[in-house]
ROGUBA-438452 format. One record per residue: residue number from 0; residue in one letter; x, y, z of N, C-alpha, C, O in turn. Coordinates in steps of 0.05 Angstrom, whole numbers, plus 5000, padded with zeros to 4 digits. Example, Ala and Ser with C-alpha at 12.3 -4.5 7.8 and 13.67 -1.06 7.14 Angstrom:
! residues 2
<0; A; <5264; 4886; 5156>; <5246; 4910; 5156>; <5264; 4934; 5156>; <5285; 4934; 5169>>
<1; S; <5257; 4955; 5142>; <5273; 4979; 5143>; <5258; 5001; 5157>; <5268; 5023; 5161>>
This chain:
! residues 207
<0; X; <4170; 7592; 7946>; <4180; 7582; 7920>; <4171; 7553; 7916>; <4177; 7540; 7936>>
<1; X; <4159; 7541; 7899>; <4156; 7519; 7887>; <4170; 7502; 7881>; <4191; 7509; 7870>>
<2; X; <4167; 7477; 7886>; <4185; 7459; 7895>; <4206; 7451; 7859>; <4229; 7443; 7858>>
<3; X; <4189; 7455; 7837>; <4210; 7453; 7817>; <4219; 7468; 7805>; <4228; 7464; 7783>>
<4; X; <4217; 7502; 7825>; <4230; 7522; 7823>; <4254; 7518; 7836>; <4276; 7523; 7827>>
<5; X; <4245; 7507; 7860>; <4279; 7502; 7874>; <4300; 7485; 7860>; <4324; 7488; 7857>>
<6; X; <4282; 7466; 7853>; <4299; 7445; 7837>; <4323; 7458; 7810>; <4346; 7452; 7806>>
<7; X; <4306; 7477; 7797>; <4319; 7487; 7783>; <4336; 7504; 7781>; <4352; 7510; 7764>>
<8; X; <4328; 7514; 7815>; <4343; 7543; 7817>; <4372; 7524; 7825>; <4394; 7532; 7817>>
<9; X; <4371; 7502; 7838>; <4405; 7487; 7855>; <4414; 7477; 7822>; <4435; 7484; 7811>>
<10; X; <4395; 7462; 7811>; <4410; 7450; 7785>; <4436; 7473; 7767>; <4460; 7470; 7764>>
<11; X; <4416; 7495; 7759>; <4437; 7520; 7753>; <4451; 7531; 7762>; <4467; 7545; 7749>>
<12; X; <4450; 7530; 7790>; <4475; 7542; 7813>; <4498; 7514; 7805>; <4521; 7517; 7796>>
<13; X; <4485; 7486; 7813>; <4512; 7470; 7811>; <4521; 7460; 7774>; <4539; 7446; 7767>>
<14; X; <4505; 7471; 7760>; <4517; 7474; 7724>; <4539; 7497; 7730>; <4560; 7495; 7718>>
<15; X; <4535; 7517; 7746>; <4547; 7539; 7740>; <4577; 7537; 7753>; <4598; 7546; 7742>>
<16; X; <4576; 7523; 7778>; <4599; 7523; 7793>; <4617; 7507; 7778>; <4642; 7510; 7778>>
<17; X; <4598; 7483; 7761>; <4620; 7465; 7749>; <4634; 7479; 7730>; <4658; 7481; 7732>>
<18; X; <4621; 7490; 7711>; <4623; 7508; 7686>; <4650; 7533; 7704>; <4667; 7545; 7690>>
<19; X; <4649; 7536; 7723>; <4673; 7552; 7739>; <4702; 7530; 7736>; <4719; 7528; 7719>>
<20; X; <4697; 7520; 7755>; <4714; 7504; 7760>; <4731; 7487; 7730>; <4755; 7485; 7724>>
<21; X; <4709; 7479; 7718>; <4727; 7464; 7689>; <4748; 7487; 7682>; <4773; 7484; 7681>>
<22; X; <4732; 7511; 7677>; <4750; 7530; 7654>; <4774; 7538; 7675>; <4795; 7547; 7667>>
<23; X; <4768; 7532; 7703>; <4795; 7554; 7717>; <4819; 7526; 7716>; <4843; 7529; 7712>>
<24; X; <4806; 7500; 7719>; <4830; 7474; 7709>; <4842; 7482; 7685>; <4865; 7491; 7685>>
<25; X; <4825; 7479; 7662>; <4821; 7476; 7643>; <4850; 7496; 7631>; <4871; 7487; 7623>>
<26; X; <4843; 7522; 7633>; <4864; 7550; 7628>; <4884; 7542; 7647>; <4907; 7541; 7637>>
<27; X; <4882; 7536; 7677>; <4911; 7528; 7694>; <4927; 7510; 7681>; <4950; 7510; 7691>>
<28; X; <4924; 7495; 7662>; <4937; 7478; 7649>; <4945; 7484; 7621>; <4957; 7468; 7608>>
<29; X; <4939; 7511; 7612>; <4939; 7528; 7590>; <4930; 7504; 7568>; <4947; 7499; 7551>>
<30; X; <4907; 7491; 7567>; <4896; 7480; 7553>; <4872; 7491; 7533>; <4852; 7501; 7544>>
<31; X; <4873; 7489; 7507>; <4851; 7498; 7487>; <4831; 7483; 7493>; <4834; 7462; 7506>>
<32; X; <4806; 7492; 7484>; <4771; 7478; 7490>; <4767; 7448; 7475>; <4749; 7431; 7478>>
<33; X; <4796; 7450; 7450>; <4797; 7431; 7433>; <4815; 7416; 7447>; <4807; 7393; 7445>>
<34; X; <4839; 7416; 7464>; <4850; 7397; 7477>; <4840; 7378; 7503>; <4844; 7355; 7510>>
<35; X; <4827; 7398; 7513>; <4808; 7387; 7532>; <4787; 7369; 7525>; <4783; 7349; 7538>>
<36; X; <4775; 7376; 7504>; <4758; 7363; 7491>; <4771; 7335; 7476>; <4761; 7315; 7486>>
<37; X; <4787; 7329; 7458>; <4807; 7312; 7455>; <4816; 7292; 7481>; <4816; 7268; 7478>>
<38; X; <4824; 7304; 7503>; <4835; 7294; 7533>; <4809; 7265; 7530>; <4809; 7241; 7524>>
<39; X; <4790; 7285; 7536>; <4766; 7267; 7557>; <4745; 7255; 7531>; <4726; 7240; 7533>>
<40; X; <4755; 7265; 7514>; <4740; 7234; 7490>; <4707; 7247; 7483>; <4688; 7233; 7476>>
<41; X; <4705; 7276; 7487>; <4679; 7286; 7490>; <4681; 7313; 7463>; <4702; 7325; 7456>>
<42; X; <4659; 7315; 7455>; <4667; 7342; 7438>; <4668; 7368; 7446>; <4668; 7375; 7470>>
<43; X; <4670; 7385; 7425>; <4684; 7406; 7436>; <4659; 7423; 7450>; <4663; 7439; 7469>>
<44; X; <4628; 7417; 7437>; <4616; 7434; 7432>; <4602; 7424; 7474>; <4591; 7436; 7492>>
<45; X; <4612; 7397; 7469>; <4599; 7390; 7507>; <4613; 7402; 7524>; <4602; 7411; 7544>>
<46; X; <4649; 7409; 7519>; <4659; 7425; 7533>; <4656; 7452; 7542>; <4657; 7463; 7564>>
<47; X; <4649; 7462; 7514>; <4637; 7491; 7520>; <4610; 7491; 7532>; <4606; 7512; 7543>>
<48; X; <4588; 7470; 7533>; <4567; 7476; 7549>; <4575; 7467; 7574>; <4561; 7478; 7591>>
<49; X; <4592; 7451; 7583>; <4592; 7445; 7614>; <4601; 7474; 7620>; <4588; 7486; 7637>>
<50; X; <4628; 7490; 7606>; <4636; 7510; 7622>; <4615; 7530; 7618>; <4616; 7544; 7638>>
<51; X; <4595; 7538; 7602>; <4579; 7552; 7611>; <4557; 7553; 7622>; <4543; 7573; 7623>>
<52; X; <4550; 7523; 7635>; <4534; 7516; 7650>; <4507; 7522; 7636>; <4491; 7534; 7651>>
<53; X; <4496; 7515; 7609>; <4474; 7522; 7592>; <4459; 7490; 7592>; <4436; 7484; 7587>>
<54; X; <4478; 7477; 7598>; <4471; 7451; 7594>; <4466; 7425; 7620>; <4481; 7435; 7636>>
<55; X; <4458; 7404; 7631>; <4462; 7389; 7652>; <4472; 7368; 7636>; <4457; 7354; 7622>>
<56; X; <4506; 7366; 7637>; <4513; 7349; 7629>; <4513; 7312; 7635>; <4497; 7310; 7654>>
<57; X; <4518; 7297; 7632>; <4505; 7274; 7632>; <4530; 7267; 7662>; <4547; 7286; 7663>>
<58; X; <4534; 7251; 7678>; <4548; 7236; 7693>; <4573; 7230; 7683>; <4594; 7237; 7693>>
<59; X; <4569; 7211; 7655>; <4593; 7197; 7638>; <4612; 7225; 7622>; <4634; 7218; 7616>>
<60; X; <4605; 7253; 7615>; <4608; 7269; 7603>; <4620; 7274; 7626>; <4644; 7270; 7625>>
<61; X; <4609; 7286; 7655>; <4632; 7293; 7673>; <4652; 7284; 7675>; <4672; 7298; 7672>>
<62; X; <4654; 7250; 7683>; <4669; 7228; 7697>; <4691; 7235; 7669>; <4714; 7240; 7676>>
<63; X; <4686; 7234; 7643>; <4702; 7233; 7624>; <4719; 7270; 7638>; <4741; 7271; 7648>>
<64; X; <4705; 7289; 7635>; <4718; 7301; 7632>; <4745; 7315; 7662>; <4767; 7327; 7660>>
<65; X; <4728; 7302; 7687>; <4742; 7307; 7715>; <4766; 7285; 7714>; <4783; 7282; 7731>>
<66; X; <4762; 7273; 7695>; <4792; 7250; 7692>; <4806; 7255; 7681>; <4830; 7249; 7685>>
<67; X; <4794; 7272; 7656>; <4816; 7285; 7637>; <4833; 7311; 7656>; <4856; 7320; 7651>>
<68; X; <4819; 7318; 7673>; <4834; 7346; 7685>; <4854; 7334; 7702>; <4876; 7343; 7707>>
<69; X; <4845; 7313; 7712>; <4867; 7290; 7737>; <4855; 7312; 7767>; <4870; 7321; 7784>>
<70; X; <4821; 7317; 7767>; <4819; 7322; 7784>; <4793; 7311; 7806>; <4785; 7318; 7828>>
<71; X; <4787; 7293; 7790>; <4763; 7280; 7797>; <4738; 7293; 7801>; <4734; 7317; 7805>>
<72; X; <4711; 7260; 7797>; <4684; 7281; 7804>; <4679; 7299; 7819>; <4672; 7321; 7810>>
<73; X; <4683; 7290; 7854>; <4683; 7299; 7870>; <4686; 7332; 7873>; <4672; 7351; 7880>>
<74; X; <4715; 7328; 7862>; <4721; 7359; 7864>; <4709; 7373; 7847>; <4701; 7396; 7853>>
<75; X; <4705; 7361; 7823>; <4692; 7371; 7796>; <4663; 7387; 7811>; <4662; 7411; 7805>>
<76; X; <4644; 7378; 7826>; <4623; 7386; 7835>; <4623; 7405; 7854>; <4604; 7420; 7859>>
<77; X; <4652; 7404; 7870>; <4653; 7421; 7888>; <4653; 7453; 7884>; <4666; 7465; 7867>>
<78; X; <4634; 7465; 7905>; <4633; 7489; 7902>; <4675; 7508; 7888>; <4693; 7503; 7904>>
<79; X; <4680; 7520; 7869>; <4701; 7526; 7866>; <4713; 7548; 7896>; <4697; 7563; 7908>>
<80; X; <4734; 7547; 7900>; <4753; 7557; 7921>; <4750; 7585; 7915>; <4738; 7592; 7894>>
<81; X; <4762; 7608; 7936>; <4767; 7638; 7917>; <4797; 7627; 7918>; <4811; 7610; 7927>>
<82; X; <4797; 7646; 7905>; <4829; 7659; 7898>; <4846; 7669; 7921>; <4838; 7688; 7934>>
<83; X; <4865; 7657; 7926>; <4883; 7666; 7951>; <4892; 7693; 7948>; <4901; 7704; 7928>>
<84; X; <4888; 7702; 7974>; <4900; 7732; 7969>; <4928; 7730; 7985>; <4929; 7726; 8009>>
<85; X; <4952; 7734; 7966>; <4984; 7738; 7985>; <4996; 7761; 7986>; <5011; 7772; 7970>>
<86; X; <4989; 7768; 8012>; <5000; 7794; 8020>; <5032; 7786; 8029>; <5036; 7769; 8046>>
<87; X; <5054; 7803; 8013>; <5093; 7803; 8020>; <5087; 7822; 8031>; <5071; 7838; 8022>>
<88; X; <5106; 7827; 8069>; <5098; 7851; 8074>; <5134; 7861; 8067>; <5153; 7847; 8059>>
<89; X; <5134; 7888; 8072>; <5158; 7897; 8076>; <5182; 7894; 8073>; <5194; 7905; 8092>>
<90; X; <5199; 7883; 8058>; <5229; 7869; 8063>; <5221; 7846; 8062>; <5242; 7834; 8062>>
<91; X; <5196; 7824; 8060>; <5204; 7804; 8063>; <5197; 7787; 8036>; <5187; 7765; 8038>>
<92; X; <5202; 7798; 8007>; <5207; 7790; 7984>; <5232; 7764; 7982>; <5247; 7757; 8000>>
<93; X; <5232; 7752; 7957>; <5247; 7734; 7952>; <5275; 7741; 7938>; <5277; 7739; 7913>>
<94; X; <5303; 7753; 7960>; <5322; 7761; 7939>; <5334; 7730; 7926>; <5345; 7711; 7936>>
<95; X; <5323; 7737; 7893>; <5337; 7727; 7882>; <5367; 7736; 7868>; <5384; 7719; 7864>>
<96; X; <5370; 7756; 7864>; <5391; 7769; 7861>; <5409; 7786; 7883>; <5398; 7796; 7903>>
<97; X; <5440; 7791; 7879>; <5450; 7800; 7899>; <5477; 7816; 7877>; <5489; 7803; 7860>>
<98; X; <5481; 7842; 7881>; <5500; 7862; 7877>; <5530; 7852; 7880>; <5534; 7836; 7898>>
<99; X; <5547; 7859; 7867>; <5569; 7852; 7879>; <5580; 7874; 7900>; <5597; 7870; 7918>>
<100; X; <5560; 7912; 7892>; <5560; 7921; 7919>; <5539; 7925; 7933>; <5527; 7947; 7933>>
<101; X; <5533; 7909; 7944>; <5510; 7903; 7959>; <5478; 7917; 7948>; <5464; 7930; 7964>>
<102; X; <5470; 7910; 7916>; <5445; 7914; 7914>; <5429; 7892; 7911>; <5441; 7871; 7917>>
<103; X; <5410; 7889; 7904>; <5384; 7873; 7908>; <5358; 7867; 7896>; <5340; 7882; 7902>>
<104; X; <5353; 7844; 7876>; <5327; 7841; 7862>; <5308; 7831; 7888>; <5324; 7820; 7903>>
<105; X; <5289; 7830; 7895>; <5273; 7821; 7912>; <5243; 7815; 7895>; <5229; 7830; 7881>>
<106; X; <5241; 7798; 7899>; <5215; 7788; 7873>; <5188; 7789; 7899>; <5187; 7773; 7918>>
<107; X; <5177; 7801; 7895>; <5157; 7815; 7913>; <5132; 7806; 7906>; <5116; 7817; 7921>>
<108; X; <5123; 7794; 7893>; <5097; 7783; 7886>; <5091; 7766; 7855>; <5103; 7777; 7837>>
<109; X; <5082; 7753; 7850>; <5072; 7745; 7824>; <5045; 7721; 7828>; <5038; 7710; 7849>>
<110; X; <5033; 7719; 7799>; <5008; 7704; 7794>; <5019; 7670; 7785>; <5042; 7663; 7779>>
<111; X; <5001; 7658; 7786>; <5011; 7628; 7779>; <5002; 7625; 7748>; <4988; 7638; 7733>>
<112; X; <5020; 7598; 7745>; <5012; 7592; 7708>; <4981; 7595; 7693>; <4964; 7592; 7711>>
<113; X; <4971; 7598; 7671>; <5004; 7596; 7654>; <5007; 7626; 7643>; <5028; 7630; 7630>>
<114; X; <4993; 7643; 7647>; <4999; 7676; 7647>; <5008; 7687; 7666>; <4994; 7698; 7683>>
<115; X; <5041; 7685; 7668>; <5060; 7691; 7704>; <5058; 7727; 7693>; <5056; 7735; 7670>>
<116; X; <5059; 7742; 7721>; <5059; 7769; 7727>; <5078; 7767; 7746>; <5069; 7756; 7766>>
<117; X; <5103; 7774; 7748>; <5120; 7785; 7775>; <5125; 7813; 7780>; <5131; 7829; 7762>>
<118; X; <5122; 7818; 7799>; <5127; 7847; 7808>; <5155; 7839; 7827>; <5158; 7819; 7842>>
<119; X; <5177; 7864; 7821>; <5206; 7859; 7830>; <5211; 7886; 7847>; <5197; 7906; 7845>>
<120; X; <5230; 7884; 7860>; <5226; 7900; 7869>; <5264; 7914; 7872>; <5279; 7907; 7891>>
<121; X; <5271; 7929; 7856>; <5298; 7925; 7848>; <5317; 7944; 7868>; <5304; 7964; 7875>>
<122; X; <5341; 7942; 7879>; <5362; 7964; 7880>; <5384; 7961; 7878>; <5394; 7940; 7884>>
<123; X; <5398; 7983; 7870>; <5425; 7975; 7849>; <5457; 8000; 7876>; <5453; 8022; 7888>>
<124; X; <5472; 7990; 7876>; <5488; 8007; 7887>; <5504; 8011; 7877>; <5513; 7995; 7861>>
<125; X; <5515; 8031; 7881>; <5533; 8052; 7862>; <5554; 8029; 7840>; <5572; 8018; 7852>>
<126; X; <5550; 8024; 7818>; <5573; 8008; 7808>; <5558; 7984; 7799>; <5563; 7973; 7777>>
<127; X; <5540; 7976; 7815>; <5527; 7957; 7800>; <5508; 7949; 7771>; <5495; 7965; 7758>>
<128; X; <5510; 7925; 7766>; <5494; 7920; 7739>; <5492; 7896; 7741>; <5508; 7881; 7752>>
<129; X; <5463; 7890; 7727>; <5457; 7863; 7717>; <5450; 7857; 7696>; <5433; 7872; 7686>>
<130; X; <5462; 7830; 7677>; <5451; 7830; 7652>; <5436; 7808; 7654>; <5448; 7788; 7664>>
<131; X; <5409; 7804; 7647>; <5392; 7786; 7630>; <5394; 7769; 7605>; <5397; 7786; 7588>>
<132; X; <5394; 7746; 7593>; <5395; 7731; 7579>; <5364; 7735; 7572>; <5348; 7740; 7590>>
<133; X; <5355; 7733; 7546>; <5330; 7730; 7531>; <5312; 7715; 7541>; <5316; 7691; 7537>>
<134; X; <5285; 7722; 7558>; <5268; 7703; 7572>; <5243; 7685; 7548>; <5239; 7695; 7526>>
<135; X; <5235; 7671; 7553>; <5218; 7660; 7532>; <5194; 7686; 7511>; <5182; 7707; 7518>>
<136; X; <5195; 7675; 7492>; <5185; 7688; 7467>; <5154; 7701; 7473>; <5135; 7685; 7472>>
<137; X; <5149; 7725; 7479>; <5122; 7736; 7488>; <5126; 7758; 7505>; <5111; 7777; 7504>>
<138; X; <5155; 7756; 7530>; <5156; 7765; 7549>; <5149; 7790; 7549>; <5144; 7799; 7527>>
<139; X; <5148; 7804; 7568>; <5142; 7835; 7570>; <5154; 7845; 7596>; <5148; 7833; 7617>>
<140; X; <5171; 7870; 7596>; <5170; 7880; 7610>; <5158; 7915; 7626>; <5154; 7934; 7611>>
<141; X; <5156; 7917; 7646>; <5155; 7944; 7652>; <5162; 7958; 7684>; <5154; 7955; 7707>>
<142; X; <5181; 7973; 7669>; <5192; 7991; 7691>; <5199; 8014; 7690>; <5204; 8030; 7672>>
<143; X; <5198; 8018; 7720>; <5195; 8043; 7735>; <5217; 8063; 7753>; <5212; 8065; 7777>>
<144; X; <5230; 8072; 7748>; <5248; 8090; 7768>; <5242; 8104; 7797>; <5229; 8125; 7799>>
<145; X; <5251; 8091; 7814>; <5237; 8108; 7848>; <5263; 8131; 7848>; <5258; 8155; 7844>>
<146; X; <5293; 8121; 7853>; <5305; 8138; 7863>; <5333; 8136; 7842>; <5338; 8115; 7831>>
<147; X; <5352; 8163; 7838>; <5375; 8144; 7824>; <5372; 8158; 7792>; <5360; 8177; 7782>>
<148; X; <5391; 8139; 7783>; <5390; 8141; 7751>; <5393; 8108; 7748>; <5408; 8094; 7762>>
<149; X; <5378; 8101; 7731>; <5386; 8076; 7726>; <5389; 8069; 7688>; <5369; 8072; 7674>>
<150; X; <5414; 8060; 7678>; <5417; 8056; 7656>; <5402; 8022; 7643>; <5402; 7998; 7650>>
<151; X; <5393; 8036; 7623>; <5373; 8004; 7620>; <5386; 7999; 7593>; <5390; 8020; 7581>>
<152; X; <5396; 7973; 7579>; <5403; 7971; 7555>; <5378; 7944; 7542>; <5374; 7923; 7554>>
<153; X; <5370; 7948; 7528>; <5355; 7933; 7511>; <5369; 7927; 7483>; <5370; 7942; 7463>>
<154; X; <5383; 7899; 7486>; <5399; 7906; 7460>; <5430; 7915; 7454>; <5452; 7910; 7465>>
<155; X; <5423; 7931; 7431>; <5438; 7941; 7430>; <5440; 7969; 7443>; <5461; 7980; 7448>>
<156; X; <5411; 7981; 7447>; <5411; 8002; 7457>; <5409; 8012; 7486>; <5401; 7994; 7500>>
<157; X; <5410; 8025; 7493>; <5419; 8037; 7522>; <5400; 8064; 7534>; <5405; 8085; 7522>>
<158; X; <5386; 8066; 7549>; <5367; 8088; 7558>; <5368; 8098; 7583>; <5359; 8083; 7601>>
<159; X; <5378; 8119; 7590>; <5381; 8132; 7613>; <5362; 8139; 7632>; <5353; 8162; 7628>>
<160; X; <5352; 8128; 7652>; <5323; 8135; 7668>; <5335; 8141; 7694>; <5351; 8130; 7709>>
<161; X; <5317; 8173; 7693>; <5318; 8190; 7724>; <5289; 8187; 7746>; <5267; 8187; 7735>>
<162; X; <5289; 8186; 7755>; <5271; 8188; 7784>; <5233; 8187; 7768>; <5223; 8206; 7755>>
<163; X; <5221; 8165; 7773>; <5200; 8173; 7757>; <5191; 8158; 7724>; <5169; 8151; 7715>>
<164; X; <5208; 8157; 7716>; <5221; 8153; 7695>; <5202; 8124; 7687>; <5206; 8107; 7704>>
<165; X; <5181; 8112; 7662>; <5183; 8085; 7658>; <5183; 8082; 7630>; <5182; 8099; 7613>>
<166; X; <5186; 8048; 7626>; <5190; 8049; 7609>; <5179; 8018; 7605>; <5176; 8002; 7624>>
<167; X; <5173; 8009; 7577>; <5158; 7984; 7573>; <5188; 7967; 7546>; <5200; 7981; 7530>>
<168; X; <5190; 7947; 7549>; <5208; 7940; 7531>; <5208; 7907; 7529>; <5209; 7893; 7549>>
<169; X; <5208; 7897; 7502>; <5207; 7863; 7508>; <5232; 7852; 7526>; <5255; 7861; 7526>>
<170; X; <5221; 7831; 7541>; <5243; 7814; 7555>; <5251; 7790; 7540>; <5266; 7775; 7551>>
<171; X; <5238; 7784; 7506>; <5259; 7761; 7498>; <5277; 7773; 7481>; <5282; 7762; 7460>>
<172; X; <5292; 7799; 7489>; <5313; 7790; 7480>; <5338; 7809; 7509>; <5334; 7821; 7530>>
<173; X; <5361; 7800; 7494>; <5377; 7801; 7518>; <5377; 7836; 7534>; <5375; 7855; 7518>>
<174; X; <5378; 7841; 7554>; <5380; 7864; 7564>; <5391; 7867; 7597>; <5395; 7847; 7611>>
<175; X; <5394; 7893; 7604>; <5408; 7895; 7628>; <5407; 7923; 7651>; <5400; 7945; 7642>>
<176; X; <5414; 7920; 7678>; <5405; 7950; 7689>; <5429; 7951; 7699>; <5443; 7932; 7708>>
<177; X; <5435; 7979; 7696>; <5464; 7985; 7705>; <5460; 8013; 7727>; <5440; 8025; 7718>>
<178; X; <5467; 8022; 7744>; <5475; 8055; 7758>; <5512; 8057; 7759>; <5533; 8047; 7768>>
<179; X; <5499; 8083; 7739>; <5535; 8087; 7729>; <5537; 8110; 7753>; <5558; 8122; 7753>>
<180; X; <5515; 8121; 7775>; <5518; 8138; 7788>; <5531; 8131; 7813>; <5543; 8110; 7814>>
<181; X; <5532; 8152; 7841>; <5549; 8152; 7868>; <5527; 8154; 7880>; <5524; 8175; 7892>>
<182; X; <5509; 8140; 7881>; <5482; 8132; 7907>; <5464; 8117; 7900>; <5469; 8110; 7877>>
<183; X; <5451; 8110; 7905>; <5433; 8085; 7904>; <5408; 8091; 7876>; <5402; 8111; 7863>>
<184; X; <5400; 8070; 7877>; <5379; 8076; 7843>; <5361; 8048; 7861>; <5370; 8031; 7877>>
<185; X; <5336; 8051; 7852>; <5320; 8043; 7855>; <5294; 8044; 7839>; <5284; 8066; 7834>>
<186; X; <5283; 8017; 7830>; <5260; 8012; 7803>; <5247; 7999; 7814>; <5255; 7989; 7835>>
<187; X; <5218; 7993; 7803>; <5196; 7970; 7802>; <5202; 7963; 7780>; <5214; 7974; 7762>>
<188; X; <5190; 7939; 7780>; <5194; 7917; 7752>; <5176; 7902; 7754>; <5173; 7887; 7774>>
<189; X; <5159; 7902; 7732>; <5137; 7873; 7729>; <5144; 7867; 7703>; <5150; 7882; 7684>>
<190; X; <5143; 7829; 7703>; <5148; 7819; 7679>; <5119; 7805; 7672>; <5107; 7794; 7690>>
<191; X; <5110; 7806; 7650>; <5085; 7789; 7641>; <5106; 7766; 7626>; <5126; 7774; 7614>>
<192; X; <5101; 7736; 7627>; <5110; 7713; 7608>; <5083; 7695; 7611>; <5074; 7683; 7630>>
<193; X; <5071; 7701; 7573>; <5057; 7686; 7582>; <5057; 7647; 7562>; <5071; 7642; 7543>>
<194; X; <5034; 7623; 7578>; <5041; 7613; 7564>; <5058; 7584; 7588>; <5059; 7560; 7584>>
<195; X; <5070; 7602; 7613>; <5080; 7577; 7625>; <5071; 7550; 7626>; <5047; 7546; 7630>>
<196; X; <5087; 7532; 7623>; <5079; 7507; 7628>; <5058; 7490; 7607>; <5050; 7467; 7608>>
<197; X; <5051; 7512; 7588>; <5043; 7507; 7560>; <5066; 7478; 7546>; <5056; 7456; 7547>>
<198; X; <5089; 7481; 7535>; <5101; 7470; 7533>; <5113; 7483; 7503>; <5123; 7470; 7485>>
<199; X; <5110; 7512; 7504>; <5112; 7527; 7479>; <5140; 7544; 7476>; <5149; 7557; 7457>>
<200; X; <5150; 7536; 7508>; <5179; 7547; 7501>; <5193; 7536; 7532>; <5181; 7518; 7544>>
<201; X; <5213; 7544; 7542>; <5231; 7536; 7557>; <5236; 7551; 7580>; <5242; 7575; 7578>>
<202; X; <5232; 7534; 7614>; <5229; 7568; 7626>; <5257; 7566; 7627>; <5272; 7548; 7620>>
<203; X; <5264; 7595; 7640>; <5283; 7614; 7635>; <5285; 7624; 7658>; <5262; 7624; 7669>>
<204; X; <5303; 7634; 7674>; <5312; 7656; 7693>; <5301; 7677; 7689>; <5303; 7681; 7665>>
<205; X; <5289; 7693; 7699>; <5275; 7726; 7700>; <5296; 7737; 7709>; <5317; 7729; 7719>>
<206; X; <5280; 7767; 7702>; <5287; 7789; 7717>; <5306; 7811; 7697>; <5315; 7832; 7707>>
């Protein structure tokens, strides 16, 4: 290979890593291409070429914009990280919730801001119920029945789920899981909220 083949081939590898790294700051901070751009005193149209790496942006264009992220050059150039992978094994979820007869939310996994995903991992014992207060404006939920009957109210309304059973329903507004049965009930639950730390609404208690 030719020596200002090489040159070209590292220049577009390190446009490209930067062009990684800005947009994964950039979105972790649930920031628009126009606020970012605004931040670091640069236009919008330089933002979009650093993140797509079409462009070799100037030094002062970085320095402006790795200050605006509060993450510096340095890192700015650095090859970007992968993605952590977190394996919960078995039982060892986060009970945030507890039955008054001994059942159990266990929050079993989720993604970081500002588009949160939790996966829950629910069980309810004979008698038990939980109600929810309205989570911020967007929420979503969806669930699943393993074992049981579990009564779900959304509202005003109320839906009976047997073994199997799912069901998708918004989480901003108030709702609740009840087992009006004599043995255990058991659900999956993932909530999508998206938007965290945006500053577009208020967090809120899940689940």
């Amino acid at each position: 290979m030719q020596y200002a083949a090489l040159v070209d081939e590292q220049t577009a590898s390190l446009a490209s890593a930067i062009g990684v790294r800005v947009r994964q700051e950039r979105q972790g901070r649930g920031w628009t291409l126009d606020q970012l751009a605004a931040s670091a005193g640069v236009s919008r149209r330089a933002v979009v070429n650093v993140e797509q790496g079409v462009a070799n942006p100037s030094v002062g264009t970085l320095l402006r914009v790795s200050d605006a992220l509060g993450i510096g050059l340095p890192a700015l150039v650095a090859p970007p990280a992968p993605r952590p992978v977190t394996v919960t094994r078995a039982g060892k979820g986060a009970a945030l919730w507890t039955g008054e007869n001994g059942g159990q939310g266990l929050l079993v996994a989720g993604t970081q801001t500002p588009d949160v995903v939790e996966l829950w991992d629910w069980t309810l014992a004979a008698g038990d119920r939980h109600v929810s207060e309205a989570h911020a404006s967007g929420t979503k939920e969806l669930l699943q029945v393993r074992t049981g009957t579990v009564t779900l109210t959304v509202g005003e309304k109320t839906y009976d789920l047997d073994p199997g059973d799912a069901v998708s329903f918004p989480g901003d507004v108030e709702h609740g899981y009840a087992n009006h049965g004599d043995s255990v009930a058991s659900f999956s639950l993932a909530v999508f909220e998206p938007g965290v730390g945006s500053g577009t609404h208020n967090e809120v208690s899940h689940a």
